[in-house]
C-alpha positions in Angstrom: 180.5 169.7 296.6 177.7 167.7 295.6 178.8 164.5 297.6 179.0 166.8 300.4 175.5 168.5 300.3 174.2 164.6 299.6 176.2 163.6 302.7 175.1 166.2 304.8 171.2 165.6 303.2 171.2 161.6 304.3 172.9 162.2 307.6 170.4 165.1 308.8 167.3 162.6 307.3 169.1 159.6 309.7 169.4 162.3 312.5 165.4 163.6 312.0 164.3 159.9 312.0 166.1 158.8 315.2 164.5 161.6 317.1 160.8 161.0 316.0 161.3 157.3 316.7 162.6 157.8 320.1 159.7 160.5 320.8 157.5 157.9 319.5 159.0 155.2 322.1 158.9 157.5 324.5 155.3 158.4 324.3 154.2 154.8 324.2 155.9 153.8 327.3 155.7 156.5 329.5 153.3 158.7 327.9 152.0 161.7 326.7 152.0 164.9 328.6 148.6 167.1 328.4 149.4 170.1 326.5 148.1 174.0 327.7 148.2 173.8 331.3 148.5 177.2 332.9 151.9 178.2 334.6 152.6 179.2 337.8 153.0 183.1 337.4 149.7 183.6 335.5 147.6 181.3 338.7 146.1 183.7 341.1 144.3 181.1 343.5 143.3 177.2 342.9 140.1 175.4 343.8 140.3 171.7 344.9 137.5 169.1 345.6 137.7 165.8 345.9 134.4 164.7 345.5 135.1 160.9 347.4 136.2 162.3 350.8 135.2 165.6 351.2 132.0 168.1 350.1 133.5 171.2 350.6 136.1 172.8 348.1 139.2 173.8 349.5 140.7 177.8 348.2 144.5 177.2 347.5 146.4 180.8 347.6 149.7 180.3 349.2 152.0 180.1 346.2 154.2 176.9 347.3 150.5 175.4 347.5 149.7 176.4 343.8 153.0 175.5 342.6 151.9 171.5 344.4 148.7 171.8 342.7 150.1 172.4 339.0 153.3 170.2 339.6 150.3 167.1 340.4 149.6 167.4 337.4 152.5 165.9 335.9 151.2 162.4 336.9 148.6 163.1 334.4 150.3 161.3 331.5 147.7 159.4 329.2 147.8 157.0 326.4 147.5 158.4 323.0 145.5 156.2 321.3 143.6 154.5 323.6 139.7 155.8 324.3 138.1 156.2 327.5 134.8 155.2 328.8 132.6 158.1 329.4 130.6 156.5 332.1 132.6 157.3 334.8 132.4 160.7 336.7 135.2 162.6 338.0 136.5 162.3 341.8 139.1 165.3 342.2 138.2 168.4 339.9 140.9 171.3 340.0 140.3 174.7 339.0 143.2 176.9 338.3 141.4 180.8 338.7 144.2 183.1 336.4 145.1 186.7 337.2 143.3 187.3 333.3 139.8 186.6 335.2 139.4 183.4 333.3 139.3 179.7 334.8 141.3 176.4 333.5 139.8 173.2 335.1 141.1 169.7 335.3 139.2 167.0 336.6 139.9 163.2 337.0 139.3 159.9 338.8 141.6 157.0 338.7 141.6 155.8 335.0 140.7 159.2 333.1 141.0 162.8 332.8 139.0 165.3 331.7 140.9 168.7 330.0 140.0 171.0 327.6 136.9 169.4 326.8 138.6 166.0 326.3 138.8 163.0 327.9 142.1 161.1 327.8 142.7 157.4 329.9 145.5 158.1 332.1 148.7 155.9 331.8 149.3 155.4 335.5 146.2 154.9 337.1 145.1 155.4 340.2 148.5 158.0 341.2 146.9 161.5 341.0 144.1 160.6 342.7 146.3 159.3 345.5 148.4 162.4 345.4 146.2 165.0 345.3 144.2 163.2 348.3 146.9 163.1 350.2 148.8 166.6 349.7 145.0 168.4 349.9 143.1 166.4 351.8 
């Protein structure tokens, strides 16, 4: 019984390992993913402005238009341990409005985002930008 328990011990430690060296891997080449964003249910209308082509802000409430505006945000992966430079300003700021009356707001040009009061460098520069130009604006 005590082979087996030992057995079972080294084989979950080997199976524990390979997963937090393939998150790891993972993480490094494609990313990490930012963490809180609100989901579609709880958005009540979205505020876009990009702040290169256009002054005005445009009022998203069309639900297949929300949906767009969070799913966008999945090209926001960034690099974990790299630091951004905090002289650049942002050129598309988003601001999900929530039925609970409160506000989420992401904002980002082409090499860095700004969320939650951080500022992470993006892994694939330049894409949101592109996307959210060209789905909004």
């Amino acid at each position: 019984m005590k082979k087996f328990i030992k057995w079972l011990a080294d084989f979950l430690f080997g199976i524990i390992i390979v997963i937090v060296l393939s998150i790891g891997f993972y993480v490094l080449i494609y990313g990490m993913d930012l963490w809180g964003l609100p989901k579609l249910d709880d958005v009540q209308s979205v505020s876009i402005s990009c702040l290169d082509i256009a002054s005005e802000v445009k009022e998203i409430t069309s639900n297949e238009e929300i949906e767009r505006a969070l799913k966008a945000t999945g090209f926001l992966k960034y690099k974990l341990f790299e630091k951004p430079s905090n002289k650049e300003r942002p050129i598309i700021v988003i601001t999900y409005h929530l039925k609970d009356g409160t506000d989420a707001t992401i904002s980002a040009n082409k090499t860095t985002v700004w969320w939650k009061d951080k500022s992470y460098v993006i892994k694939e520069k330049e894409i949101f930008v592109n996307v959210i130009e060209g789905l909004f604006f």
